[in-house]
MMTF fields as JSON, N, C-alpha, C and O atoms, coordinates in Angstrom:
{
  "mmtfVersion": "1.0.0",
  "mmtfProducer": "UNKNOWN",
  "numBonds": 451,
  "numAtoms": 452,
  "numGroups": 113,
  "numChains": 1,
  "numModels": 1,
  "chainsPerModel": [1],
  "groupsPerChain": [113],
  "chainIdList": ["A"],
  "bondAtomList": [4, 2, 8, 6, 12, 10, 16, 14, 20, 18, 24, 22, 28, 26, 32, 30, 36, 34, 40, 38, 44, 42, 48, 46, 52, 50, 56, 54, 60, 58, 64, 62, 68, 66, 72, 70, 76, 74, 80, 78, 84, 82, 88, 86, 92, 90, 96, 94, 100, 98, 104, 102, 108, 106, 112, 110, 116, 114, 120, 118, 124, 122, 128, 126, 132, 130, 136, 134, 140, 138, 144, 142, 148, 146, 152, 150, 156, 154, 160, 158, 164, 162, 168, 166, 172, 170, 176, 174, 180, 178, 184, 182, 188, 186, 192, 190, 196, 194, 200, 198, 204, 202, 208, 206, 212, 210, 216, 214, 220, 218, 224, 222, 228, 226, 232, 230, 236, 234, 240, 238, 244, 242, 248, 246, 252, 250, 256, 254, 260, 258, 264, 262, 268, 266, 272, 270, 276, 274, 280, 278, 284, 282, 288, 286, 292, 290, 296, 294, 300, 298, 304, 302, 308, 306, 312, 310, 316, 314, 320, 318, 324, 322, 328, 326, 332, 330, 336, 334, 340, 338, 344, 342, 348, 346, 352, 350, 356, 354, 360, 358, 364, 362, 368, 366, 372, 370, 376, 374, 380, 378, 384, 382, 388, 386, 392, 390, 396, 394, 400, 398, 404, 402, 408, 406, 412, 410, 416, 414, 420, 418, 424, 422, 428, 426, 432, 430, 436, 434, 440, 438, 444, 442, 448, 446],
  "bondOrderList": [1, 1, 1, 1, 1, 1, 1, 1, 1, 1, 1, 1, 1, 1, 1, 1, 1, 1, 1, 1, 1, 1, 1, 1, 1, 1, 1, 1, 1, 1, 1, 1, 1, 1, 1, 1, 1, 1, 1, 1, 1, 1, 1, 1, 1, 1, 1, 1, 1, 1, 1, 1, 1, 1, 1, 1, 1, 1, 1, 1, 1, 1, 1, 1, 1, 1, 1, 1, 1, 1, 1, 1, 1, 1, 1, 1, 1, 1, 1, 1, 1, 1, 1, 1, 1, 1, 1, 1, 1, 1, 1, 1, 1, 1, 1, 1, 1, 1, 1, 1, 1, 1, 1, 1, 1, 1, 1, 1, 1, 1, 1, 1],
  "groupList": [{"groupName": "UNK", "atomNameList": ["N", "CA", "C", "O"], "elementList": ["N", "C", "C", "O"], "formalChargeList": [0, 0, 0, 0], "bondAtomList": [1, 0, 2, 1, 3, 2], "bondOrderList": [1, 1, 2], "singleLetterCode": "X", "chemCompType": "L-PEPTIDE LINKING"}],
  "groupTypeList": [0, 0, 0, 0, 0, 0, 0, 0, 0, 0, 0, 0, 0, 0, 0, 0, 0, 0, 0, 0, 0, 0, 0, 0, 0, 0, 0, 0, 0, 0, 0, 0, 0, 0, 0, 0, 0, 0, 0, 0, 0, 0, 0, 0, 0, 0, 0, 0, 0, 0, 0, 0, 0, 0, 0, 0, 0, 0, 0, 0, 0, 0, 0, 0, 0, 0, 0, 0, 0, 0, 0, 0, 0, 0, 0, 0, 0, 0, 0, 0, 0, 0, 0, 0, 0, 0, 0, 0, 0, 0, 0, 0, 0, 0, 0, 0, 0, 0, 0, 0, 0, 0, 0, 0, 0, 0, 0, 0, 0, 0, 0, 0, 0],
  "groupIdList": [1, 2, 3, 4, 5, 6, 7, 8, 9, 10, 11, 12, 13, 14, 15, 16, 17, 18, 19, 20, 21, 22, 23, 24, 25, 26, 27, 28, 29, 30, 31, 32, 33, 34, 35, 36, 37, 38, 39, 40, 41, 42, 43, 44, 45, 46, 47, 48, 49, 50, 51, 52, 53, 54, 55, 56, 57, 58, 59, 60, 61, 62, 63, 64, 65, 66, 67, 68, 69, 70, 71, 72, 73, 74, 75, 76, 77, 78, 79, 80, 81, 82, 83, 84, 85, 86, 87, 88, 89, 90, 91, 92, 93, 94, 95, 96, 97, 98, 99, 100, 101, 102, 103, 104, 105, 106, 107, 108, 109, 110, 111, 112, 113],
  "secStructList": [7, 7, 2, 2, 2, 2, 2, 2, 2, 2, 2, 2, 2, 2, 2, 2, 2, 2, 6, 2, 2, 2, 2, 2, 2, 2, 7, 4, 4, 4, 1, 7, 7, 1, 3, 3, 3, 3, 7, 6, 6, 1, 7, 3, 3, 3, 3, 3, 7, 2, 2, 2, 2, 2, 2, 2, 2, 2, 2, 2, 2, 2, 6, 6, 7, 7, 7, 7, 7, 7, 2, 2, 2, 2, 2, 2, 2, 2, 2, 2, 2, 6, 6, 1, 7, 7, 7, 6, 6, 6, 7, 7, 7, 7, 7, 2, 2, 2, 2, 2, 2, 2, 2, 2, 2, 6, 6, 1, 7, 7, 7, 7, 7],
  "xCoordList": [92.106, 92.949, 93.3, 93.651, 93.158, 93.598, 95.062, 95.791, 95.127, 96.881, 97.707, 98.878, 95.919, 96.052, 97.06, 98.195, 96.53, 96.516, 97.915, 98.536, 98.65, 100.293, 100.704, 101.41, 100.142, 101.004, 101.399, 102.395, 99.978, 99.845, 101.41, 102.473, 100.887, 102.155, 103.658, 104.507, 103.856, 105.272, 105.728, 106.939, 105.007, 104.422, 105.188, 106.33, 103.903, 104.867, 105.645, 105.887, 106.332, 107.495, 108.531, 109.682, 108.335, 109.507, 109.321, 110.286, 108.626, 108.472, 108.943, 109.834, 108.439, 108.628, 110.173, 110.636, 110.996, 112.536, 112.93, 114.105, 112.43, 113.519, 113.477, 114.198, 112.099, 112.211, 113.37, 113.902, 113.924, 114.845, 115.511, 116.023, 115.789, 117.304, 117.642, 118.765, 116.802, 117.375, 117.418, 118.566, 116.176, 116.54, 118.248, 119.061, 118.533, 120.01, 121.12, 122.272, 120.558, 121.527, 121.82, 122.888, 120.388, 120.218, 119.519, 118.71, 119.55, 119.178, 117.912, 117.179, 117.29, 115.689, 114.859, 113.735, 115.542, 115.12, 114.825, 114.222, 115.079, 115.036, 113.867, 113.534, 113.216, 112.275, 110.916, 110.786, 110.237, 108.557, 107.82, 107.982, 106.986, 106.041, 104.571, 103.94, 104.511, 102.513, 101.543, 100.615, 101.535, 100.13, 101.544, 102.584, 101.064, 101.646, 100.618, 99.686, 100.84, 99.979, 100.821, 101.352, 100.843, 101.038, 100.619, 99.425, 101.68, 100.212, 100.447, 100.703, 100.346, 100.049, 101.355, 101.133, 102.427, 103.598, 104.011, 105.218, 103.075, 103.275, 104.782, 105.419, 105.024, 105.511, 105.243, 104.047, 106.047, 105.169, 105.309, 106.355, 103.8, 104.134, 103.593, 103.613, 103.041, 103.284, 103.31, 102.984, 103.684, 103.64, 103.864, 104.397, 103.592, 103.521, 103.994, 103.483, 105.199, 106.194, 105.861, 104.85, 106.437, 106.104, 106.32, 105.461, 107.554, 107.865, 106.516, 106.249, 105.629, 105.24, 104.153, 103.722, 103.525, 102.208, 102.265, 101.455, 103.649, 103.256, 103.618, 103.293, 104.319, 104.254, 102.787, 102.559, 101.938, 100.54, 100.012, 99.701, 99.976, 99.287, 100.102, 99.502, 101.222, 101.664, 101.139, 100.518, 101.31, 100.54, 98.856, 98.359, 98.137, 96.7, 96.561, 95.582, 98.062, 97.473, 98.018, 97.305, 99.237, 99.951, 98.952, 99.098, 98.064, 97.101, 95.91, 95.212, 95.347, 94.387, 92.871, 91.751, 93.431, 92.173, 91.665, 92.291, 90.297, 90.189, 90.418, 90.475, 90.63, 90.495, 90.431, 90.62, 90.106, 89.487, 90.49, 90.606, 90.887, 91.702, 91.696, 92.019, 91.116, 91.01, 92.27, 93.235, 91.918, 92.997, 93.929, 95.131, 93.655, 94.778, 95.18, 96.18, 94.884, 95.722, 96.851, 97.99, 96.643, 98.006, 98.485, 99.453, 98.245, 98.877, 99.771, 100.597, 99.475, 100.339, 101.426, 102.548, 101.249, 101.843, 103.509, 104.696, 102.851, 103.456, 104.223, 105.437, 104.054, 104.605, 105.132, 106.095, 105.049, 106.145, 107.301, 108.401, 107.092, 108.233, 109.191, 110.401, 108.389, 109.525, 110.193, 110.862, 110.059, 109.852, 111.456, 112.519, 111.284, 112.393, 113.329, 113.823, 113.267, 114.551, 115.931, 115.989, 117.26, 118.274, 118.751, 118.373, 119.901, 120.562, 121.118, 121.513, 121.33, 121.687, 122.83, 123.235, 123.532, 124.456, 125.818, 126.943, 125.168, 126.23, 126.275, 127.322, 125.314, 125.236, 124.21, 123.146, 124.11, 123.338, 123.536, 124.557, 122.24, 121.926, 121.572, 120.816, 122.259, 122.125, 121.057, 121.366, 119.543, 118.853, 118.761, 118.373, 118.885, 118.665, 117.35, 116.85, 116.809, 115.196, 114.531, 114.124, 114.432, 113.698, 113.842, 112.789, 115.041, 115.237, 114.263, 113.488, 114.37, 113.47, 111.584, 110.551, 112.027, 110.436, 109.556, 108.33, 110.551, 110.009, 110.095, 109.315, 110.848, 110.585, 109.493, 109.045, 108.912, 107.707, 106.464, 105.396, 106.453, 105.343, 105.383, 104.288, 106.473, 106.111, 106.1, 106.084, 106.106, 105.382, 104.197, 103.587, 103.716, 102.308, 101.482, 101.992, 99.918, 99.146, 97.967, 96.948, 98.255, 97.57, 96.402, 96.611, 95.026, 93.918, 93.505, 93.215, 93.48, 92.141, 91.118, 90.668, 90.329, 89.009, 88.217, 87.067],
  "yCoordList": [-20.946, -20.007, -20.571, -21.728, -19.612, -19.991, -19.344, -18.51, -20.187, -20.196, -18.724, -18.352, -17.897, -16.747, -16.057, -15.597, -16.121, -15.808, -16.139, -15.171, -17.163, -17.212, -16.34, -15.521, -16.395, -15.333, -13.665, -12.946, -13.524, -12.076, -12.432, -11.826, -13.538, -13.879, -13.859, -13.858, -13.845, -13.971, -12.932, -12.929, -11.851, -10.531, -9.678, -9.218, -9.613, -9.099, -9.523, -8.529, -10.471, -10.805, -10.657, -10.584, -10.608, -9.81, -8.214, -7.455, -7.996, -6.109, -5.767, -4.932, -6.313, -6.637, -6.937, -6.716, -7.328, -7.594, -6.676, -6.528, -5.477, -5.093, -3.6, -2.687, -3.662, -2.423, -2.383, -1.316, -3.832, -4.152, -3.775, -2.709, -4.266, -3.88, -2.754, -2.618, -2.014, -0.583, -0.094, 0.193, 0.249, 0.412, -0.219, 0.62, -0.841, -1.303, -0.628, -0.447, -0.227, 0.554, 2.228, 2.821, 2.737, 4.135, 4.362, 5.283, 3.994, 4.054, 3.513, 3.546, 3.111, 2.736, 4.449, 4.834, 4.849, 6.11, 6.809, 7.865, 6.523, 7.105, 6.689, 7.275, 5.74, 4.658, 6.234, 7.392, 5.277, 5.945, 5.814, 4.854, 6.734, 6.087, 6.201, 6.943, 4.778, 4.643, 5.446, 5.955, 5.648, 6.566, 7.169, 6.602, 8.207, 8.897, 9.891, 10.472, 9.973, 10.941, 11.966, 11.531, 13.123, 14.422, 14.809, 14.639, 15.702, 16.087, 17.362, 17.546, 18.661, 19.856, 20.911, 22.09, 20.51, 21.071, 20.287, 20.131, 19.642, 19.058, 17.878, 17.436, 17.664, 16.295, 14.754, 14.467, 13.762, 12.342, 12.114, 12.244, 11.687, 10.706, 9.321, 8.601, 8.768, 7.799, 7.448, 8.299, 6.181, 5.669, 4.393, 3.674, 3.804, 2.972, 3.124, 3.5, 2.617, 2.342, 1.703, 1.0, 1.798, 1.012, -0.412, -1.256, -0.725, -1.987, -2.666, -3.851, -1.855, -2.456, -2.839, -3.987, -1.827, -2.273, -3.387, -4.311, -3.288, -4.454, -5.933, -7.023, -5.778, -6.715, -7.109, -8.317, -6.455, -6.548, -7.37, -8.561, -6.653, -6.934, -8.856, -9.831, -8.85, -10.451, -11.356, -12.361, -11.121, -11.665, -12.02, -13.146, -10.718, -11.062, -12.062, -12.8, -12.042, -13.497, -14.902, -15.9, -14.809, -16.364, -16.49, -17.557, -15.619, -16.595, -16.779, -17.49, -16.445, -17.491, -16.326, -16.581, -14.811, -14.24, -13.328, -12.859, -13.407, -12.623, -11.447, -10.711, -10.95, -9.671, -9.556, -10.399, -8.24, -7.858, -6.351, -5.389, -6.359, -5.418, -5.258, -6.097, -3.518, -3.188, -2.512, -2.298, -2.034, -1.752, -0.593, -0.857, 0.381, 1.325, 0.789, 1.371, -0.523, -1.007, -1.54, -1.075, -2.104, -2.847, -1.407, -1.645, -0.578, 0.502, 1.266, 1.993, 0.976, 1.54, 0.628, 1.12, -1.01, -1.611, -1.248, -1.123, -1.193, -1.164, 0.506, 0.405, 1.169, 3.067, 2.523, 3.239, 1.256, 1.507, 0.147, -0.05, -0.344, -1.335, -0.585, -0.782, 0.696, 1.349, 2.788, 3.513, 3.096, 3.912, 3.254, 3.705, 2.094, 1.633, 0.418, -0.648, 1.137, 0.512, 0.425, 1.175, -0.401, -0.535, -0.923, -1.838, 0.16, -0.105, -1.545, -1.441, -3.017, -4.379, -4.72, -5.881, -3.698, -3.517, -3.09, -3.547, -2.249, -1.423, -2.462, -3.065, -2.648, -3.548, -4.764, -4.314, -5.699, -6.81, -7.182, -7.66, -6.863, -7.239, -8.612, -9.156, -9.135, -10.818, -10.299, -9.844, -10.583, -10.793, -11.876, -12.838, -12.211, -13.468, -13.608, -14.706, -12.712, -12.951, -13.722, -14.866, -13.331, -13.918, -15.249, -15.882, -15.961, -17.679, -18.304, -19.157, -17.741, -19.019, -18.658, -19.289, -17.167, -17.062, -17.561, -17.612, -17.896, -17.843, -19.562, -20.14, -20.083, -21.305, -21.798, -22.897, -21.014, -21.602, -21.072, -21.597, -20.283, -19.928, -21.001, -21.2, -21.663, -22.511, -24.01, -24.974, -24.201, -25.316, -25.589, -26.642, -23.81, -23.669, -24.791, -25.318, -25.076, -25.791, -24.842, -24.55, -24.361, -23.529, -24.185, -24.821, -23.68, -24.776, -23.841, -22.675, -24.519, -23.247, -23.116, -23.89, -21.726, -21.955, -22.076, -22.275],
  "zCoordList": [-25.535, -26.244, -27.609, -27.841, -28.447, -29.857, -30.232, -29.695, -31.484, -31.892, -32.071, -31.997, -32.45, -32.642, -31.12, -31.243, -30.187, -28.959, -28.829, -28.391, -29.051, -29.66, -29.976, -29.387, -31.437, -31.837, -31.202, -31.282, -30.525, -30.106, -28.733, -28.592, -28.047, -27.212, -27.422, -26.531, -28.692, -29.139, -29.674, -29.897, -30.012, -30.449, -29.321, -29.323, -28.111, -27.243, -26.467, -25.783, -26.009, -25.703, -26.611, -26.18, -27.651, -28.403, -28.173, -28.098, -28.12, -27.88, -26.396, -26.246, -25.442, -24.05, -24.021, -22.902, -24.832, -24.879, -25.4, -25.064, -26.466, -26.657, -26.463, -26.866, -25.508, -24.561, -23.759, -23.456, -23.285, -22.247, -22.754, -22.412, -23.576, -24.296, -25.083, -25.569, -25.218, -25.466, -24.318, -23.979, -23.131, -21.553, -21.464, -21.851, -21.255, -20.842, -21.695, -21.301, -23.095, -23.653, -23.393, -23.242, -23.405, -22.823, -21.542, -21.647, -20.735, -19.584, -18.975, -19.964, -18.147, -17.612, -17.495, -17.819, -17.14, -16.627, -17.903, -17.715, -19.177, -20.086, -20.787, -21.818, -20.332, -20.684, -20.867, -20.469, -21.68, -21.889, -20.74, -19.986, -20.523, -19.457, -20.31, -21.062, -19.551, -20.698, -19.762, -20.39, -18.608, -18.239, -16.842, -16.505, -16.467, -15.365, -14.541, -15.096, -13.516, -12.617, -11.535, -10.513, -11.865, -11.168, -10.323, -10.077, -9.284, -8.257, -8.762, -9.952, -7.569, -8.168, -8.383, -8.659, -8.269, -9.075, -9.935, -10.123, -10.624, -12.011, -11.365, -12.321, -10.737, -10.202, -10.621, -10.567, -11.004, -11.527, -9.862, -9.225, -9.242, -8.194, -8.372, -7.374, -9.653, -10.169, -11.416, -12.243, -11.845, -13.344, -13.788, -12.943, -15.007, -15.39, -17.081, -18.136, -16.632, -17.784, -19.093, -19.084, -20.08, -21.336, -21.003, -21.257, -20.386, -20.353, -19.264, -19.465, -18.05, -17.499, -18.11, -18.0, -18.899, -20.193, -20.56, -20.475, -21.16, -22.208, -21.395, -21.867, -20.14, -19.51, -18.979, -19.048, -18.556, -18.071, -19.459, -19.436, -20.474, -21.716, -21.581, -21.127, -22.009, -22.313, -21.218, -21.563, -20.036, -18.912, -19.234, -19.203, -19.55, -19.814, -20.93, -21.041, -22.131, -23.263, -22.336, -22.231, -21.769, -21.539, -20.113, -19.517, -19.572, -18.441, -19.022, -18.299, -20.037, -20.895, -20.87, -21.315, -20.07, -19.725, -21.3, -22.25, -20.941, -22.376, -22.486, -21.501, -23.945, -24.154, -25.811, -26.688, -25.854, -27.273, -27.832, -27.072, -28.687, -29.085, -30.239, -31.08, -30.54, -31.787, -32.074, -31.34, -34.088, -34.725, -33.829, -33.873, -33.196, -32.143, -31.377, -30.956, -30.62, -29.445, -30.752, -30.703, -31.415, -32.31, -33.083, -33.805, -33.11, -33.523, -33.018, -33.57, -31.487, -30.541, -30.363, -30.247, -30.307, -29.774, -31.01, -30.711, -32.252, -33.398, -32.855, -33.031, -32.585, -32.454, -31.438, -31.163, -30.346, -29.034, -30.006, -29.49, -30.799, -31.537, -32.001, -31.894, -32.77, -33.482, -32.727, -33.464, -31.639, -30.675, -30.294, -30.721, -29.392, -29.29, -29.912, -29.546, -30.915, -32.298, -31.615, -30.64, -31.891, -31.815, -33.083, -33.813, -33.272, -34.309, -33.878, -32.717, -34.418, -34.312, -35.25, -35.203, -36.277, -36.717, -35.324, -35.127, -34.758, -33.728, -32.609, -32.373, -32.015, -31.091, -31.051, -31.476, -30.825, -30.35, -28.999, -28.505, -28.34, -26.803, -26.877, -27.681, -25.874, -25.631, -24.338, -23.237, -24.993, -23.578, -22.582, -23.245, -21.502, -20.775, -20.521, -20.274, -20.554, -20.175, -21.56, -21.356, -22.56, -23.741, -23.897, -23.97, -23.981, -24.068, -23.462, -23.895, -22.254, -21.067, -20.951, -20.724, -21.289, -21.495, -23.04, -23.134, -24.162, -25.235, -25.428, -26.185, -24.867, -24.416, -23.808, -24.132, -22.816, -21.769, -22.509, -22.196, -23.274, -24.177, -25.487, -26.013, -26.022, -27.025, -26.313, -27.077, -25.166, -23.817, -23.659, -23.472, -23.815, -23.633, -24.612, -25.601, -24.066, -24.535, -25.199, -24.572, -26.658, -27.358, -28.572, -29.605, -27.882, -28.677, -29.523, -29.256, -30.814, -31.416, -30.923, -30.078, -31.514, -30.998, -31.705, -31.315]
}
């Protein structure tokens, strides 16, 4: 893994946080969903949340597996950053999750390639 592969890591774990933390301000339930499936009264009987995306996505850089991502995957990632904005004037969310994870990612052993 290259340094690059960092950065994309620190990328989304900051995005991955502050899905949380607007979730905690306006609700989970209020959350995006990234893909969903209906049955036939248009019902969700399942889904997969923004927060769980981009959790999948940070997982696929900090376990070292590859992947390739063109300019629309970072386009999106960029439309779900500003998607869920918090005004940080009004409030500032103290996340507990980000410290310890943004810690164990700058632990990590990141080689160029």
């Amino acid at each position: 893994m290259g340094s690059k592969n960092k950065m994309i890591g620190e990328k989304l774990l900051r995005l991955r946080s502050r899905i949380e933390d607007w979730a905690s301000l306006n609700g989970y339930e209020n959350m995006g969903n990234w893909s969903e499936r209906k049955n036939s009264d248009g019902e969700v009987v399942w889904k997969k949340s923004h927060w769980e995306w981009v959790d999948d996505q940070y997982g696929i850089v900090i376990n070292g597996y590859e992947f390739s991502w063109g300019k629309d995957h970072y386009k999106e990632l960029n439309k779900l950053w500003k998607q869920y904005e918090i005004d940080v004037n009004v409030v500032r969310p103290d996340n507990p999750n980000f410290v310890a994870d943004w810690e164990q990612l700058q632990e990590m052993e990141w080689v160029d390639e």
